[in-house]
VMD Tcl script that builds the backbone (N, CA, C; Angstrom):
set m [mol new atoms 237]
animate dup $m
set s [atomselect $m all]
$s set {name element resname resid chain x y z} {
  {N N UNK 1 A -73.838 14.761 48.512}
  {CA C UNK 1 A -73.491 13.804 49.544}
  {C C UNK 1 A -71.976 13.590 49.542}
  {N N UNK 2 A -71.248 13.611 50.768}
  {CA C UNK 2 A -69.876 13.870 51.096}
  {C C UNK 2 A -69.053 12.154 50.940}
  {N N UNK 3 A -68.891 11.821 50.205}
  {CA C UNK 3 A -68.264 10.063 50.277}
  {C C UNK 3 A -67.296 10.102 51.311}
  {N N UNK 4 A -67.734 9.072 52.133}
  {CA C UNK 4 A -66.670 8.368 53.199}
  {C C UNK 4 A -66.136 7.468 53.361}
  {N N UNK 5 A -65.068 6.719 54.238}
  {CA C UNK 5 A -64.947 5.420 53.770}
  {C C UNK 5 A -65.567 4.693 53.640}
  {N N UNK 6 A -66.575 4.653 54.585}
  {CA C UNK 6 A -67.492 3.803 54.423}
  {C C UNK 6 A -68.560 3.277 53.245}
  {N N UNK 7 A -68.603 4.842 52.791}
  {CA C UNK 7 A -69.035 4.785 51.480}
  {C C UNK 7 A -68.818 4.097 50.234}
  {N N UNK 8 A -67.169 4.563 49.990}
  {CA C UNK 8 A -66.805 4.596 48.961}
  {C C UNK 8 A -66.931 2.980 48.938}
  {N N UNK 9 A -66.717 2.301 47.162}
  {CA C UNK 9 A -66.459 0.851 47.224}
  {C C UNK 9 A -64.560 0.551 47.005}
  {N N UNK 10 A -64.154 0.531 48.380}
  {CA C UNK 10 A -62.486 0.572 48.008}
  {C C UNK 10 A -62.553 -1.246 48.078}
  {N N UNK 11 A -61.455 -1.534 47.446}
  {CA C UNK 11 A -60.600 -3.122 46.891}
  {C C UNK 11 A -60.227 -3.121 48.566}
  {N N UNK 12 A -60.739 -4.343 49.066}
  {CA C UNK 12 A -59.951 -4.837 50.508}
  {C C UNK 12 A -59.538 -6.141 50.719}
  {N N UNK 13 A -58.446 -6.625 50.640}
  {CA C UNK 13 A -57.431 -7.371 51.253}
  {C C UNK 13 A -57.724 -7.802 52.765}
  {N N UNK 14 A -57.923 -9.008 53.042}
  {CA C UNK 14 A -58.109 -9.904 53.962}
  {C C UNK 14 A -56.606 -10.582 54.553}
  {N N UNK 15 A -56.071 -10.040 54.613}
  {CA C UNK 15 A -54.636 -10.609 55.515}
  {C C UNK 15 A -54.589 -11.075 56.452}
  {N N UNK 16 A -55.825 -11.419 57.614}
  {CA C UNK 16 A -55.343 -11.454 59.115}
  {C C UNK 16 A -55.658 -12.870 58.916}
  {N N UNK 17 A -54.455 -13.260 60.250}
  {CA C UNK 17 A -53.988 -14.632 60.256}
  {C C UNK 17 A -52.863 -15.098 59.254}
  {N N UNK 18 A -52.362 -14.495 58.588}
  {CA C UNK 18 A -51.784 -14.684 57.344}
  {C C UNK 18 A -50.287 -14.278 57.867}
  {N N UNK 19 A -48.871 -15.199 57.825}
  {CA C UNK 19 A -47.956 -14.525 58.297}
  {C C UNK 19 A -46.853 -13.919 57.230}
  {N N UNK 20 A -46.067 -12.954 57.467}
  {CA C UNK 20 A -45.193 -12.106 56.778}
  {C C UNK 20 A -44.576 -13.152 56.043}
  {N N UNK 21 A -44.638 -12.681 55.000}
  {CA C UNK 21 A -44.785 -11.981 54.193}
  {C C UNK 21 A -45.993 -11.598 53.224}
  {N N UNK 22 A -47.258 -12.480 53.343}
  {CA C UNK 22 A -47.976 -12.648 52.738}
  {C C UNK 22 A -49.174 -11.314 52.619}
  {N N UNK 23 A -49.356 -10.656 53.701}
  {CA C UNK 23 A -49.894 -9.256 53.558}
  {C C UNK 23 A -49.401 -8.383 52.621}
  {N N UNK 24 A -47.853 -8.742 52.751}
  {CA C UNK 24 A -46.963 -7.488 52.054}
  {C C UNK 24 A -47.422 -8.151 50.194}
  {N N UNK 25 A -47.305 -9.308 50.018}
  {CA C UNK 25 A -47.560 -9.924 48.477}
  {C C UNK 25 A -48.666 -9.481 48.177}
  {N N UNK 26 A -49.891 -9.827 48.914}
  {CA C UNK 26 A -50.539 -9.717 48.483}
  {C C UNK 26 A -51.315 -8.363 48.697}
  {N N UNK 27 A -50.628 -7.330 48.657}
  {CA C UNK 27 A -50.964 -5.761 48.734}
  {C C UNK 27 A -50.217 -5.491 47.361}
  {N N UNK 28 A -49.039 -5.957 46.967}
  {CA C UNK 28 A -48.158 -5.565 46.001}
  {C C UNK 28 A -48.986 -5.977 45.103}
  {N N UNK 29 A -49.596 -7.430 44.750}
  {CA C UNK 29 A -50.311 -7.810 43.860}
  {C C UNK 29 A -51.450 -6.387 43.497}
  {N N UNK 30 A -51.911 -6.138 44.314}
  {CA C UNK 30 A -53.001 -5.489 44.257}
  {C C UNK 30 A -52.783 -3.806 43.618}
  {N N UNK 31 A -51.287 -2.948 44.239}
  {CA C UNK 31 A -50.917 -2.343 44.057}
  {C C UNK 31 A -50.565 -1.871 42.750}
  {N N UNK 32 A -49.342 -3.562 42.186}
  {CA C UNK 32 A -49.022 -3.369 40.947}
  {C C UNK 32 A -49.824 -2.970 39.569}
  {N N UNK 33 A -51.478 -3.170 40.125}
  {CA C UNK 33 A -52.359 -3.103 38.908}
  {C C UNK 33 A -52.894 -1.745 38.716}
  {N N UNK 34 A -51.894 -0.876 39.788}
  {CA C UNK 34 A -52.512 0.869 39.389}
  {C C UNK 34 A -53.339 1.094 40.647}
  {N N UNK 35 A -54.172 -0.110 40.876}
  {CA C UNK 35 A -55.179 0.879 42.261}
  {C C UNK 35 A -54.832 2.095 42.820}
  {N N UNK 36 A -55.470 3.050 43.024}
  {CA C UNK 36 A -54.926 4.384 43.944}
  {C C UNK 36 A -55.157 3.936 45.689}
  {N N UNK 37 A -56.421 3.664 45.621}
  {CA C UNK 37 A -56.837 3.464 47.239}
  {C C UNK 37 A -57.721 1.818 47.085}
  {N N UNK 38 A -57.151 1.420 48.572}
  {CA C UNK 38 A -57.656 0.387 49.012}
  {C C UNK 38 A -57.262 0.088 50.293}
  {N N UNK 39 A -58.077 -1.137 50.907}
  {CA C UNK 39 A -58.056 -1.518 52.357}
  {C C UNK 39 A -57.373 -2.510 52.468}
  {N N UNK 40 A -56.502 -2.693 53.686}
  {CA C UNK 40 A -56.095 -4.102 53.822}
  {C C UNK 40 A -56.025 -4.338 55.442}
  {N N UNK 41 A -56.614 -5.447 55.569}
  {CA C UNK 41 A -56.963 -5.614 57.045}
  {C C UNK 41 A -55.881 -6.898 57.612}
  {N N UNK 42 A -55.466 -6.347 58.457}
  {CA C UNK 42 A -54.257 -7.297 59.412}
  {C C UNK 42 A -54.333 -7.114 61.212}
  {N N UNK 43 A -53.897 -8.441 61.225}
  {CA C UNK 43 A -54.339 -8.375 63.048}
  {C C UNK 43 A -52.970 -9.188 63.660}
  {N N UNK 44 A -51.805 -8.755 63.053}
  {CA C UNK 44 A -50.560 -8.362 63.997}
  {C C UNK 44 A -49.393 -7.407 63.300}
  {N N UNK 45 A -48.777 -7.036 64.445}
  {CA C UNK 45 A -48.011 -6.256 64.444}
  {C C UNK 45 A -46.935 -6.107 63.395}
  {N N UNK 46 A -46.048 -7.247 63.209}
  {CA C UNK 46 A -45.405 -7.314 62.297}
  {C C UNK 46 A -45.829 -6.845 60.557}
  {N N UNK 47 A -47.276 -7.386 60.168}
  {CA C UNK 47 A -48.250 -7.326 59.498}
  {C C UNK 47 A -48.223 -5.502 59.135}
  {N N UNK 48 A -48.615 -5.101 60.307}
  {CA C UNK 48 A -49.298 -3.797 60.234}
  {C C UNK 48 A -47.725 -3.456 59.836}
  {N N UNK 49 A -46.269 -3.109 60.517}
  {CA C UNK 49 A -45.046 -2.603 60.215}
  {C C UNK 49 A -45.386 -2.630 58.921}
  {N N UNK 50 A -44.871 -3.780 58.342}
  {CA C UNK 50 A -44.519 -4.233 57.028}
  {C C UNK 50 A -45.315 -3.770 55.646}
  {N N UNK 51 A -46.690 -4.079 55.734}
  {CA C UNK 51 A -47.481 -3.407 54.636}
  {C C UNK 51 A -47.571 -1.673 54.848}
  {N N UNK 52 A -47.239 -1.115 56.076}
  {CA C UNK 52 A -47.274 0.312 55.690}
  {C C UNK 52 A -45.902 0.765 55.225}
  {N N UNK 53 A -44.882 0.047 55.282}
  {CA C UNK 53 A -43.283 0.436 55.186}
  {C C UNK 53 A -43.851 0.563 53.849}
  {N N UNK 54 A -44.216 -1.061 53.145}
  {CA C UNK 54 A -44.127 -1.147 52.035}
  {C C UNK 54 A -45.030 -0.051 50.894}
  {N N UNK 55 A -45.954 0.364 51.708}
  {CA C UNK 55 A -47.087 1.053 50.655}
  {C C UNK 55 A -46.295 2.657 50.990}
  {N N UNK 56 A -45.887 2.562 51.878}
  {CA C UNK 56 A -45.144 4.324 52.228}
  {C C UNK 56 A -44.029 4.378 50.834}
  {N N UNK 57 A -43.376 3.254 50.807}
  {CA C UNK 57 A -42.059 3.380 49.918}
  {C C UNK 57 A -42.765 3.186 48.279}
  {N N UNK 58 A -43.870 2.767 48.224}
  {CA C UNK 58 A -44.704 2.821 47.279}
  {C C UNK 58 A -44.956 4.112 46.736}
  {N N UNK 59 A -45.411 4.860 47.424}
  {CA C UNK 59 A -46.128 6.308 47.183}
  {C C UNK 59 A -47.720 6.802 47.591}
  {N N UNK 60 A -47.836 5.358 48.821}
  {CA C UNK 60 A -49.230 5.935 48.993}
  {C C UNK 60 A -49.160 6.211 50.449}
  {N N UNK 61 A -50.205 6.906 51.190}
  {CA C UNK 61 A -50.355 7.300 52.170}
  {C C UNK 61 A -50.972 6.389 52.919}
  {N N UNK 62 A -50.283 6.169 54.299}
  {CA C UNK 62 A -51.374 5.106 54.790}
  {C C UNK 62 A -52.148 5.446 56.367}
  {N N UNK 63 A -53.481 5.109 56.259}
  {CA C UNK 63 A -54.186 5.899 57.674}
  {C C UNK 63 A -54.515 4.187 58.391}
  {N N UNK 64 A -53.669 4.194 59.847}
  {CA C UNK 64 A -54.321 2.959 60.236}
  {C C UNK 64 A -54.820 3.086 61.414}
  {N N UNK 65 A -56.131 2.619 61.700}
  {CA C UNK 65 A -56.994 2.495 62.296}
  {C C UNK 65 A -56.995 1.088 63.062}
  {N N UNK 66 A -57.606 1.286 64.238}
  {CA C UNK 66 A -57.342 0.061 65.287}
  {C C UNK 66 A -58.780 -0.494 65.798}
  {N N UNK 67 A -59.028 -1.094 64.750}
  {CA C UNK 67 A -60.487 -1.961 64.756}
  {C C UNK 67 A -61.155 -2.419 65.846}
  {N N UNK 68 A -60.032 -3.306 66.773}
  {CA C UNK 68 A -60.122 -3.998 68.133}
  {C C UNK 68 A -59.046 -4.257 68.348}
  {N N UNK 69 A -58.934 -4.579 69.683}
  {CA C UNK 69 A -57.083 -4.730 70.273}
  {C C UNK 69 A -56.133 -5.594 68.944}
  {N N UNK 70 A -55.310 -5.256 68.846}
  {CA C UNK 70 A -54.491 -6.097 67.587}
  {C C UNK 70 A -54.895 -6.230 66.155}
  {N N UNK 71 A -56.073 -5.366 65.790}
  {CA C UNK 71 A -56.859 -5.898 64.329}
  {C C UNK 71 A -56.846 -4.094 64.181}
  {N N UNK 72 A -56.340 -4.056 62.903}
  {CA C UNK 72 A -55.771 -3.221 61.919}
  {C C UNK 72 A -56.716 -2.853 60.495}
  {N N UNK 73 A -56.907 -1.720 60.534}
  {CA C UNK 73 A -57.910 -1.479 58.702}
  {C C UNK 73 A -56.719 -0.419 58.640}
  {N N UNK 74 A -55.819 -0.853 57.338}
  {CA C UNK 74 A -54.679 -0.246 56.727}
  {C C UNK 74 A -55.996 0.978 55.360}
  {N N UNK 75 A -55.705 2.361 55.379}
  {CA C UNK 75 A -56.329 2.879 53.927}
  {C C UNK 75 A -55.403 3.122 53.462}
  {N N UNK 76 A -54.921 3.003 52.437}
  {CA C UNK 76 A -54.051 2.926 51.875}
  {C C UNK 76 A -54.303 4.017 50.009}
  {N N UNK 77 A -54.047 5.226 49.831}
  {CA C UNK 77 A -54.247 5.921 48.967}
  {C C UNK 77 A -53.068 6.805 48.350}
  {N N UNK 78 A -53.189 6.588 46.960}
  {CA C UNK 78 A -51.824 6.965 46.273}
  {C C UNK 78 A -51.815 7.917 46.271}
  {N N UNK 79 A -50.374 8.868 46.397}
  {CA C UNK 79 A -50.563 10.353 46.804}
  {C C UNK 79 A -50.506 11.133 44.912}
}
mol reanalyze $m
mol bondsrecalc $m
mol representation Tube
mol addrep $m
């Protein structure tokens, strides 16, 4: 059986509604502890910029997906 995201059990981050900087903290929190892959969900723009700048300059790859108009599922996996 082929694991998908859906599958897998990835660590996800609840950010939306939450304003900048607080997506970006609390991804770093999450980051700093080694995780390779995880989700973080945000529903504005600034939000979405900011946590992928930050996880790009990190070293992980990020695939974002557009849930519903303005709502964001960041995957986020260390290269």
């Amino acid at each position: 059986m082929q694991e998908t995201l859906e599958t897998r059990n990835l660590k996800e981050i609840d950010a939306r509604g939450l304003p900048c900087p607080q997506p970006v903290i609390m991804t770093k929190r999450v980051t700093d502890t080694g995780l390779k892959e995880l989700v973080v969900l945000v529903n504005h723009r600034a939000a979405l910029e900011n946590v992928t700048r930050y996880a790009a300059h990190s070293g992980y790859a990020v695939e974002s997906i557009e849930t519903s108009p303005g709502e964001y599922r960041l995957v986020l996996t260390h290269e």
